[in-house]
C-alpha positions as CSV (number, residue, x, y, z in Angstrom):
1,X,-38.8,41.8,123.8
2,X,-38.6,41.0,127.4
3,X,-41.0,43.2,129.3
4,X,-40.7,42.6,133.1
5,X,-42.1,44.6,135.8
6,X,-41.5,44.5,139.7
7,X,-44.8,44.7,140.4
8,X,-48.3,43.5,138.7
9,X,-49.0,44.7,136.3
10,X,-60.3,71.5,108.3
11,X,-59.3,68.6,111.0
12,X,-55.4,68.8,112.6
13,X,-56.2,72.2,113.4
14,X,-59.6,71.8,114.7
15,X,-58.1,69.3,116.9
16,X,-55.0,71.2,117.9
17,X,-57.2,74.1,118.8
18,X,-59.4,71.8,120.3
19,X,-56.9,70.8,123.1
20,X,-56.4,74.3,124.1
21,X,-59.6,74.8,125.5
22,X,-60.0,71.1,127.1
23,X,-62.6,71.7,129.9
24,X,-62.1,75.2,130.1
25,X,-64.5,77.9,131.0
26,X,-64.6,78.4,126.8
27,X,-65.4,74.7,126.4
28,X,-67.9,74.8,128.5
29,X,-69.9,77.3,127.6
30,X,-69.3,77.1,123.8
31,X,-70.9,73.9,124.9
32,X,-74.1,75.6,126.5
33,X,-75.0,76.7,123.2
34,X,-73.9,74.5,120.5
35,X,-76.7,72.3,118.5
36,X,-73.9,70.3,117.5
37,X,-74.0,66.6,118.1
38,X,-72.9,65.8,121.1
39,X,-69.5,63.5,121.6
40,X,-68.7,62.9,125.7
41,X,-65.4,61.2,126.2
42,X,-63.4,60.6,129.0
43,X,-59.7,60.3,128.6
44,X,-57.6,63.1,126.8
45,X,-56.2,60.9,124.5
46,X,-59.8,60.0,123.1
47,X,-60.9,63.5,123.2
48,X,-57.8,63.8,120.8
49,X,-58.9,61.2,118.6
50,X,-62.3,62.5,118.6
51,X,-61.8,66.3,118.1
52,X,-59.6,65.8,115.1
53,X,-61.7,63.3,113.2
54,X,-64.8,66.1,113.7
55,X,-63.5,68.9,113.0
56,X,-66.1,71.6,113.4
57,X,-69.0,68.9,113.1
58,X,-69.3,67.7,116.3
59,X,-68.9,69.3,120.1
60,X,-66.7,67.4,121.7
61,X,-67.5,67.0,125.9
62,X,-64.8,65.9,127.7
63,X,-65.7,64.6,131.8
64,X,-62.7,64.6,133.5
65,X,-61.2,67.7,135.7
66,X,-58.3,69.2,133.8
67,X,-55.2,68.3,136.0
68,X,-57.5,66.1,137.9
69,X,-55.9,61.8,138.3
70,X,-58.6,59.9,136.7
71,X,-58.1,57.6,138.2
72,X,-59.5,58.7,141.4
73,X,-62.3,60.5,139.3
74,X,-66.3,59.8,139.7
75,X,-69.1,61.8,138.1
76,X,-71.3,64.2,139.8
77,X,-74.8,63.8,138.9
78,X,-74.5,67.0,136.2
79,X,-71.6,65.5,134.9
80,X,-73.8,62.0,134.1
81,X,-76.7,64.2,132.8
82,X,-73.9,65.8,130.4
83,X,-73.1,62.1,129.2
84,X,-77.2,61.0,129.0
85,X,-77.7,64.2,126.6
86,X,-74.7,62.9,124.2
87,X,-74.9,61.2,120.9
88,X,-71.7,59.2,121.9
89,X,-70.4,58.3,124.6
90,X,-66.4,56.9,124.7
91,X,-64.5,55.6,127.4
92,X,-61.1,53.7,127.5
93,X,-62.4,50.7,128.9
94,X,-59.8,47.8,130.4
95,X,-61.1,48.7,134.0
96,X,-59.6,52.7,133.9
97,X,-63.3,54.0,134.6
98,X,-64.7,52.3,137.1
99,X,-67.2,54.5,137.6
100,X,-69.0,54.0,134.0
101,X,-69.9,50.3,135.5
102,X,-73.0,51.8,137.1
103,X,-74.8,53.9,134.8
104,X,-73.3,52.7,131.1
105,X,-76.1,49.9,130.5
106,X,-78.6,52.2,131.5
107,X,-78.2,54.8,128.5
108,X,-80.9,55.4,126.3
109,X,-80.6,54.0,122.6
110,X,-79.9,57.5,121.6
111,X,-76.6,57.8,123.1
112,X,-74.0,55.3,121.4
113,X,-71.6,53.5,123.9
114,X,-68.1,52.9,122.9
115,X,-65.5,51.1,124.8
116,X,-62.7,51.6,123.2
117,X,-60.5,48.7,125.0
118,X,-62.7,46.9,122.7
119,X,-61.0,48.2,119.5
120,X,-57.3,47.8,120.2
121,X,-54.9,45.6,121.2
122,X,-54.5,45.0,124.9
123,X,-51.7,44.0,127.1
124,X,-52.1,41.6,129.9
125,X,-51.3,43.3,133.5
126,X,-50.2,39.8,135.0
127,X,-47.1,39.9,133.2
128,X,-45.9,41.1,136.1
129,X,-44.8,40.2,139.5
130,X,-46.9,38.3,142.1
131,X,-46.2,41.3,144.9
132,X,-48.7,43.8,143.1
133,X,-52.5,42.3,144.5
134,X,-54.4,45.0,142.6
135,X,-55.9,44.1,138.8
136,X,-58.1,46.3,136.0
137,X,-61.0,44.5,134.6
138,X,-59.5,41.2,133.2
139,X,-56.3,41.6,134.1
140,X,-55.3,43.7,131.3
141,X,-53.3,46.9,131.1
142,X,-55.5,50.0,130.3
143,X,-52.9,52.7,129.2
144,X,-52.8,51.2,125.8
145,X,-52.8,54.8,123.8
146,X,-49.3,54.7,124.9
147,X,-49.1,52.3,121.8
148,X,-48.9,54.7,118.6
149,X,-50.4,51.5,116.8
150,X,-53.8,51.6,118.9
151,X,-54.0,55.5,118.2
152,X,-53.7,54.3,115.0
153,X,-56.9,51.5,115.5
154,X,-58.5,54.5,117.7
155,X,-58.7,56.7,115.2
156,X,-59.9,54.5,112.3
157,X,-62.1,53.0,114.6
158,X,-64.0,56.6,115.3
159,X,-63.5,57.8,111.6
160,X,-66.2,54.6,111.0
161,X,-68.5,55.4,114.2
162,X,-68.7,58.9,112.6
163,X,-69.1,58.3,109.3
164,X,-72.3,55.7,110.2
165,X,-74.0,57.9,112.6
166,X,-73.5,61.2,110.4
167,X,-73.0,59.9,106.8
168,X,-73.0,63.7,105.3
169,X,-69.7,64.7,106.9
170,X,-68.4,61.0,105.5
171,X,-65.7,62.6,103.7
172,X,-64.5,65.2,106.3
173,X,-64.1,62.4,108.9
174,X,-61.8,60.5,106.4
175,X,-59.7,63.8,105.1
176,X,-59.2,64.4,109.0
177,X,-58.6,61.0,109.8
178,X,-55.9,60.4,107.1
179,X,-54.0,63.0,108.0
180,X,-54.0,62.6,111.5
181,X,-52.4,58.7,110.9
182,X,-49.9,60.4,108.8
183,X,-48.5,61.8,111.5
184,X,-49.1,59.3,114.4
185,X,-47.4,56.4,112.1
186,X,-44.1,59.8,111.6
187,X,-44.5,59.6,115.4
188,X,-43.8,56.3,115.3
189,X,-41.0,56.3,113.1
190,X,-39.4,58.5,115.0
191,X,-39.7,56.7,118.1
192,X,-38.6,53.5,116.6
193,X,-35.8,55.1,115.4
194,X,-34.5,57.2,118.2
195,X,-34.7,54.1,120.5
196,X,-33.0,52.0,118.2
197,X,-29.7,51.9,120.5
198,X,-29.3,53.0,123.7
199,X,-26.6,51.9,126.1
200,X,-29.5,51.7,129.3
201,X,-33.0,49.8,127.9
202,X,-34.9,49.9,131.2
203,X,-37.4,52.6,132.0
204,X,-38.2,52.5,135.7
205,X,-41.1,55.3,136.4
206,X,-43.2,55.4,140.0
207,X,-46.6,54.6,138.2
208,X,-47.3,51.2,135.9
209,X,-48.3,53.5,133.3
210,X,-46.0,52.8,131.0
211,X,-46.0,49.3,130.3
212,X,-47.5,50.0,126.5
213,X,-44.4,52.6,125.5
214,X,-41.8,49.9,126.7
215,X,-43.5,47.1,124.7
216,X,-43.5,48.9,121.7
217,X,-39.9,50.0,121.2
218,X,-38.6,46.8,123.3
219,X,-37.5,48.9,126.7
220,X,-37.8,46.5,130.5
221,X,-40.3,48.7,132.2
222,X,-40.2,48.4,136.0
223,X,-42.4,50.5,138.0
224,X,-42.2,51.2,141.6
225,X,-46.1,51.4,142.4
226,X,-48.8,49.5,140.1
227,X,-51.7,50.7,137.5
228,X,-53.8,52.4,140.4
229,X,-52.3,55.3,141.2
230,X,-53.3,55.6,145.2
231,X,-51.3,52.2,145.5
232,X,-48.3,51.9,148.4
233,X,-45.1,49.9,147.3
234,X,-44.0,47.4,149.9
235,X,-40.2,47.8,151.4
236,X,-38.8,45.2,149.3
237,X,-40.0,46.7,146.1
238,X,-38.6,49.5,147.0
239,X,-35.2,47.7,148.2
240,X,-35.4,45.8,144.6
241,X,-35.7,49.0,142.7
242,X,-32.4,50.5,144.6
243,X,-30.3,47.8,143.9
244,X,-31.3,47.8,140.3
245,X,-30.9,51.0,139.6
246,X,-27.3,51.1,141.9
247,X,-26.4,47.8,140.1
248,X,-26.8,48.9,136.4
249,X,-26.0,52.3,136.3
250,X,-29.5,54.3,135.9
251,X,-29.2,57.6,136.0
252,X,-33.0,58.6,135.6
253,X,-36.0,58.0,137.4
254,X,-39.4,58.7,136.0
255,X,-42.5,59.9,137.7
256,X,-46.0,61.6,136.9
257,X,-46.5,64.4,138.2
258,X,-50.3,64.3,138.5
259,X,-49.7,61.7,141.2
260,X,-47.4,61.3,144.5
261,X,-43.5,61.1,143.3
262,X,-42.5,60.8,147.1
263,X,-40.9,57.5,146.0
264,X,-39.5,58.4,143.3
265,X,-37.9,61.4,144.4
266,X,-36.8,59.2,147.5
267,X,-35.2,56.2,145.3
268,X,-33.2,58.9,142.8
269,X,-31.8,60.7,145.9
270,X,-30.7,57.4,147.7
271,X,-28.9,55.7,144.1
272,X,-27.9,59.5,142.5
273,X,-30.3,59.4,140.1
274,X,-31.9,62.4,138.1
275,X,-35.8,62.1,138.7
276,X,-37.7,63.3,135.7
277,X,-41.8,64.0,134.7
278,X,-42.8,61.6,132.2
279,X,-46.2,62.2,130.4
280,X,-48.6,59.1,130.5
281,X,-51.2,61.3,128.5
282,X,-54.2,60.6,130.6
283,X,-55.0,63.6,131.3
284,X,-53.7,67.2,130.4
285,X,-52.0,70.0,133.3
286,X,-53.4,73.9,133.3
287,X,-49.5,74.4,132.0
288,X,-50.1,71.4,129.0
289,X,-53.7,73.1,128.6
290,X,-52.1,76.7,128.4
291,X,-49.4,76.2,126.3
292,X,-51.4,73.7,123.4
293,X,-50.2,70.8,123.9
294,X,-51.5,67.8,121.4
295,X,-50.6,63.9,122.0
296,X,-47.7,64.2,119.4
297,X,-46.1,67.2,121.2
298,X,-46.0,65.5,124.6
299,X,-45.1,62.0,123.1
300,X,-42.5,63.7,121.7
301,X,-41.1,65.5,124.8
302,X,-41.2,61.9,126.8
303,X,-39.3,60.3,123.6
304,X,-36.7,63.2,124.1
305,X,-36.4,62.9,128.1
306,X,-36.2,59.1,127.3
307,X,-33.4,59.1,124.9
308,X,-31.2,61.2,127.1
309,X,-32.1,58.9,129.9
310,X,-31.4,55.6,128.1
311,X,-28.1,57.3,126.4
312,X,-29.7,56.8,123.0
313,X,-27.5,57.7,119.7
């Protein structure tokens, strides 16, 4: 697979119902006056992970703003108490939290730090081109949940943590856990599948998001800004992108929508192009929170914008 980027680069339905009130007014006050343990994570995709595998053991705290780009997100001081109070804490790692850098070392013994970069398999963001100046903490790629197979390692990897700090919910963790790689590795299937030929392989998006999705199922990902999201792309990116997309035909150009599609929008009107949300699953919309959407549901929504894109059969 030739990946090449113009710039650097019980349990289901616990966890289905789970998602519907991520960071809500319900959420939070269920939270107010749960003794459940504690679990504070910071990405949607590992609240997910984390809700499922629990169940109704645990209370699970998620920190960042609904609909907010976290990449642009830092604590408030009630928001790091909320973390110090937790029996876990879990963040993506890879440099996509920067602010965790100041406070994570200084967490009592009580709360358990996980970085989950640490657990899965990581893609190196140099495989890219020398115009993009910005890197994540050693130059790796942190969208990896964007890989089914390190949803896969995310989930086994919590179904242990679990099981260790609350060995009397051992088997709940493991029924809820099984099934939920049941239908991640059907996800994946189905992915594999519908991307197996398509007449256009190249995904070009406005945010390096998506370099993990490519990889897996063998796509060219070319994005037109890199894996910050307040980034700038230069003219000539820009001028690069046109002519590709004029050159081989695209007919689709990707953005997210919880960042600045200016670009995007811009580059489909100049080549024809359709420009179309794609779903990197950092973070969930009031519209994804309202209408209960799960990781499978959306990754299957960007697998069916992607095959009409690519001209999949």
């Amino acid at each position: 697979m030739n990946t090449k980027r113009l710039i650097v680069v019980g349990g289901l339905i616990a966890g289905a119902i789970g998602t519907a009130v991520f960071l809500g007014t319900k959420a939070q006050s269920t939270k107010a006056q749960s003794t459940k343990p504690i679990v504070a994570v910071s990405t949607f995709s590992l609240y997910e992970v984390s809700s499922t595998i629990a169940g109704e053991t645990l209370e699970v705290s998620p920190i960042v703003p609904l609909g907010s780009d976290p990449h642009m997100f830092s604590p408030a001081p009630a928001q790091v108490a909320q973390i110090t109070r937790a029996d876990f804490f879990i963040y993506n790692g890879a440099g996509f939290e920067t602010w965790t850098q100041s406070f994570t070392n200084t967490l009592t013994q009580t709360t358990k730090v996980i970085d989950m970069s640490q657990h899965v398999t990581l893609l190196k963001s140099d495989d890219a081109h020398d115009d993009h100046e910005e890197h994540h903490d050693g130059g790796y790629d942190p969208h990896y949940w964007l890989d089914i197979d390190n949803m896969i390692k995310m989930t086994q990897t919590l179904e242990k943590e679990f099981s260790v700090k609350f060995p009397k919910n051992e088997q709940i963790y493991h029924t809820n856990a099984a099934a939920y790689i049941a239908k991640l590795q059907k996800l994946k299937s189905d992915y594999q599948s519908a991307l197996k030929e398509c007449k256009n392989r190249t995904l070009i998006s406005n945010h390096d998001a998506f370099g993990y999705l490519a990889h897996a199922n063998s796509l060219e990902n070319i994005s037109i800004i890199g894996l910050s999201s307040d980034e700038q792309p230069s003219a000539k990116i820009i001028a690069q992108i046109v002519a590709r997309v004029k050159e081989h035909g695209i007919k689709t150009i990707f953005f997210e929508e919880m960042i600045n599609d200016n670009i995007a929008q811009t580059i489909a009107r100049e080549t024809g192009a359709k420009a179309l949300p794609l779903q990197p699953l950092e973070n969930i919309s009031e519209d994804e929170l309202k209408s209960h959407q799960t990781y499978e549901s959306i990754m299957r929504a960007n697998l069916a914008k992607m095959t009409q894109a690519m001209e999949c059969r």
